[in-house]
C-alpha positions in Angstrom: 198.5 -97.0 -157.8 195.5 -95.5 -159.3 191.8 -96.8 -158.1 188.5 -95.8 -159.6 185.6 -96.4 -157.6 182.7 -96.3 -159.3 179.6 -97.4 -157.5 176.8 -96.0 -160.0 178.6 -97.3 -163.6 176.7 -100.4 -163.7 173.1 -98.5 -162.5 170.2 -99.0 -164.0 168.9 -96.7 -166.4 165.0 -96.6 -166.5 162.3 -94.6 -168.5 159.0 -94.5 -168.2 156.3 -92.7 -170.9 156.3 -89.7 -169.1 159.7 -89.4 -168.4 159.7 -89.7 -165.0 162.4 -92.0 -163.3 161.9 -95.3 -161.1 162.1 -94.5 -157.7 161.7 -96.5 -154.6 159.2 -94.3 -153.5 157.1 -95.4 -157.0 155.2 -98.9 -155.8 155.8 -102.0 -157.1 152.3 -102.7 -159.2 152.3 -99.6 -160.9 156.2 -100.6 -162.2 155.0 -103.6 -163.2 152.2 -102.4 -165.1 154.5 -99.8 -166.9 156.4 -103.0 -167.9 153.3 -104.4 -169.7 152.2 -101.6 -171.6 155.8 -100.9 -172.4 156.4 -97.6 -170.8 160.0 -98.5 -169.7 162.5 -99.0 -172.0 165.3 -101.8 -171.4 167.7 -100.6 -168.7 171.0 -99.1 -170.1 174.6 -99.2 -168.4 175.2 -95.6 -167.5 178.6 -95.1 -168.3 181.4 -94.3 -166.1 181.7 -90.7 -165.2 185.6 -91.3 -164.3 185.7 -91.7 -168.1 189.2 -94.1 -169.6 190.5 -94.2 -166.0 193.8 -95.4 -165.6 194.8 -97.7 -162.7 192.1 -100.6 -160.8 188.5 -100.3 -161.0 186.0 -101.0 -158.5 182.5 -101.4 -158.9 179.4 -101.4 -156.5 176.3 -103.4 -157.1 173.9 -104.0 -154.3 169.9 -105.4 -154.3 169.7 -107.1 -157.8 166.9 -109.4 -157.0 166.8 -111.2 -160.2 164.3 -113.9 -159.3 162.5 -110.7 -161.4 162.9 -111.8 -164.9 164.3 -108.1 -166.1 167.2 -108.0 -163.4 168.5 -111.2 -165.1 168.3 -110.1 -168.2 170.1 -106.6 -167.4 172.9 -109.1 -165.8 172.8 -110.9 -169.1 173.3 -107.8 -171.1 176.2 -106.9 -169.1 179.6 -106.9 -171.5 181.3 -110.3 -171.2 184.9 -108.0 -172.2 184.7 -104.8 -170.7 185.3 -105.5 -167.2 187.8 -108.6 -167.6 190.2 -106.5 -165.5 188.0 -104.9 -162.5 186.8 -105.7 -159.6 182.8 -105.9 -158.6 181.6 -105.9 -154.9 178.3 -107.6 -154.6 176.4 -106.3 -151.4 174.2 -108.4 -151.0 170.5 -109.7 -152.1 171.2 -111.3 -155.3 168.1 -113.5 -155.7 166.1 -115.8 -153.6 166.2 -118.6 -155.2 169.4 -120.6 -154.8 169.2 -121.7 -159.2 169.1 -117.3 -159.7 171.9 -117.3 -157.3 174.1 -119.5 -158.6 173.0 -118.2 -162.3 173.8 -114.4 -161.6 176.8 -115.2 -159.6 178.5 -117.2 -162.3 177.7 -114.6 -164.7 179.4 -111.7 -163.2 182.4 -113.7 -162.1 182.5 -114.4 -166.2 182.7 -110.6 -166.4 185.0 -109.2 -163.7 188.6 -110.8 -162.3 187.3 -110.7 -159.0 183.8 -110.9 -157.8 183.2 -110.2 -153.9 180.3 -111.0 -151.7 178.1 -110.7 -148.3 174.4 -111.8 -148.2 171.7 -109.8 -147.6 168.5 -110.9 -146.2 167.1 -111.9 -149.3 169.3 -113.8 -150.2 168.5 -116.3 -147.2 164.8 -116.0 -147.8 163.1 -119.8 -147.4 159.8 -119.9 -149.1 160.6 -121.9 -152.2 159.9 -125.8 -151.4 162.1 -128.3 -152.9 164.9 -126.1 -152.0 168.5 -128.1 -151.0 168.4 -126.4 -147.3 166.3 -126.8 -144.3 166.9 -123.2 -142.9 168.8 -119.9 -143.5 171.6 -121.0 -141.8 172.1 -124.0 -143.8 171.0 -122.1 -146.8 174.0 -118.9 -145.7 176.3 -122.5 -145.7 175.5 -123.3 -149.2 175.4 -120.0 -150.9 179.5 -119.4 -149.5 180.7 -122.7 -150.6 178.6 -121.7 -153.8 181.1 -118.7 -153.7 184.3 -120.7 -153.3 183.8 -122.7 -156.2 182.9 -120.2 -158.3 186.0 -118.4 -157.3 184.0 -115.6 -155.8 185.6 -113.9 -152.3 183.5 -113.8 -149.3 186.6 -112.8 -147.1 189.4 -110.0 -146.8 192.0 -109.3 -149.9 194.2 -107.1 -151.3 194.4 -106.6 -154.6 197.3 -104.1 -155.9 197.8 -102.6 -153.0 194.3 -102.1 -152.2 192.4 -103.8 -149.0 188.8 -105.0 -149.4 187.3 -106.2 -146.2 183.3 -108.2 -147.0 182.0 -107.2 -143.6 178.8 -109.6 -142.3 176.1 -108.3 -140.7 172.4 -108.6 -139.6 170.1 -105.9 -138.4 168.3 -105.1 -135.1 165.3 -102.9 -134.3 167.7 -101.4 -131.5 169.9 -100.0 -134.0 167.4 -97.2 -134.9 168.5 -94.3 -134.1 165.3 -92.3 -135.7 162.5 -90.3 -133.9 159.6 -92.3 -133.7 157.0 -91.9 -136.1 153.7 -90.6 -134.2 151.4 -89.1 -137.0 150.2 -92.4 -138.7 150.1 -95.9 -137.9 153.2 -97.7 -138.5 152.7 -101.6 -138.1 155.3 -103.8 -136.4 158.6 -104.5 -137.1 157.4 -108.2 -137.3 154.7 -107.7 -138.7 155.5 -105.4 -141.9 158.9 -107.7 -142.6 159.3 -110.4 -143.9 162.4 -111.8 -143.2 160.7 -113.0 -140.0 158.6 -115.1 -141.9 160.7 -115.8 -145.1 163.9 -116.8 -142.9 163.8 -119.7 -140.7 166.7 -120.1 -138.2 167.3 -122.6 -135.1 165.8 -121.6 -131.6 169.3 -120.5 -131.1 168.7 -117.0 -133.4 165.8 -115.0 -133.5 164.8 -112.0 -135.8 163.2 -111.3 -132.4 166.2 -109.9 -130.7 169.5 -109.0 -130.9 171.0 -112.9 -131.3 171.4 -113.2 -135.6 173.1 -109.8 -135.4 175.5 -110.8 -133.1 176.1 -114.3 -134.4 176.9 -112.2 -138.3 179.0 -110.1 -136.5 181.4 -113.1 -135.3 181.2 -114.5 -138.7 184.1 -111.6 -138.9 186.0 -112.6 -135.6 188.3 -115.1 -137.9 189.6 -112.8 -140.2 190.5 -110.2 -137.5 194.0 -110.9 -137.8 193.9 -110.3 -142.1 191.8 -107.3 -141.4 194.9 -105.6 -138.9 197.5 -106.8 -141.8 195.1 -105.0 -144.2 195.0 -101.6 -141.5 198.7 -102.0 -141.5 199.9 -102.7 -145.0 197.1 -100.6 -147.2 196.8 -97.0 -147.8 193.0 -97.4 -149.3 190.8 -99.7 -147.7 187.3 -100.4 -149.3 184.5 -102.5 -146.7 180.8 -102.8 -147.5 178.3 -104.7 -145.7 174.4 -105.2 -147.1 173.1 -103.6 -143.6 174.3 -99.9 -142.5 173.2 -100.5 -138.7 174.4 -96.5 -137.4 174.3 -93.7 -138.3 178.1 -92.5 -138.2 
């Protein structure tokens, strides 16, 4: 069996008037206002470098935020033929909102045979009111049974051959391995993200310590016994999380 990963055919393709590229270095209100005076042209599929490839395709997508009006439109634009037979992996941070949610989701699963998915922390963001949850856990409830009727997999498969594993997961300040940074002012963790503001949980877990990671990490305890049928049957073996928390 043939398997074409291809994590950067569906990228986006911007432009701005000077030809420089959108980076994530670039900040936010100067994109914006390169939107309004129409410096950036609408984003492009790149096309897939593997070319025709023969056998299953996997694609990547992570971070497509489309509570902004342009990420749902580049979803929209996607071909509704093209990708009938592939496989997308979703890695989290869709959209906010649980209406974008359910929007994009349903979209891509009209454009791939199988659509796979972890959150991210976005996606359990709680600001909106008149929302269907109370907190990000009941919100993390409703967004995979979202998932299950929509036919998209939030758990361990194999497809052809081919084991993909969805691996939850939550960060922790402790998992920095990087040299502090002494030459400026670098405000903390708390303070300068907002999940621990956006995302409410129960006394029981706390962006404060080590508790959400470890209660996302056991989220993968019940498929332990797929995963080592998936170690043992399956030459390739694809896993993606939305948090990388080492470094090797």
């Amino acid at each position: 069996m043939a398997v074409s990963i291809a994590p950067y055919c569906l990228s986006f393709s911007q432009q701005t008037c000077h030809s420089n590229y959108i980076s994530k270095h670039i900040a936010l209100s100067k994109y914006r206002r390169d939107i309004r005076r129409g410096c950036l042209r609408r984003p492009q599929i790149l096309p897939s470098t593997l070319g025709d490839a023969v056998g299953l395709r996997v694609f990547v997508l992570s971070d497509l935020h489309t509570d902004y009006t342009e990420n749902m439109e580049w979803v929209k634009c996607l071909p509704t033929v093209r990708y009938k037979n592939d496989i997308l992996i979703v890695a989290g941070d869709v959209a906010e909102t649980y209406k974008n949610f359910i929007v994009t989701m349903s979209l891509l699963k009209d454009r791939f045979e199988h659509v796979l998915y972890v959150p991210g922390n976005h996606d359990l963001w709680c600001r909106h009111e008149g929302e269907i949850y109370l907190d990000s856990h009941q919100k993390l409830k409703k967004l995979l049974d979202t998932c299950r009727g929509l036919g998209v997999q939030t758990s361990p498969m194999v497809l052809d051959g081919l084991g993909i594993i969805p691996l939850f997961s939550w960060y922790h300040e402790s998992f920095d391995r990087e040299e502090e940074i002494t030459s400026i002012h670098v405000l903390p963790l708390e303070m300068a993200c907002k999940d621990f503001k956006a995302c409410k949980w129960s006394k029981e877990l706390s962006n404060g310590d080590i508790s959400l990671a470890l209660y996302f990490d056991a989220m993968n305890e019940k498929n332990q016994s797929v995963i080592k049928e998936i170690q043992n049957t399956c030459n390739q073996i694809i896993t993606f999380s939305h948090f990388v928390p080492r470094s090797g």
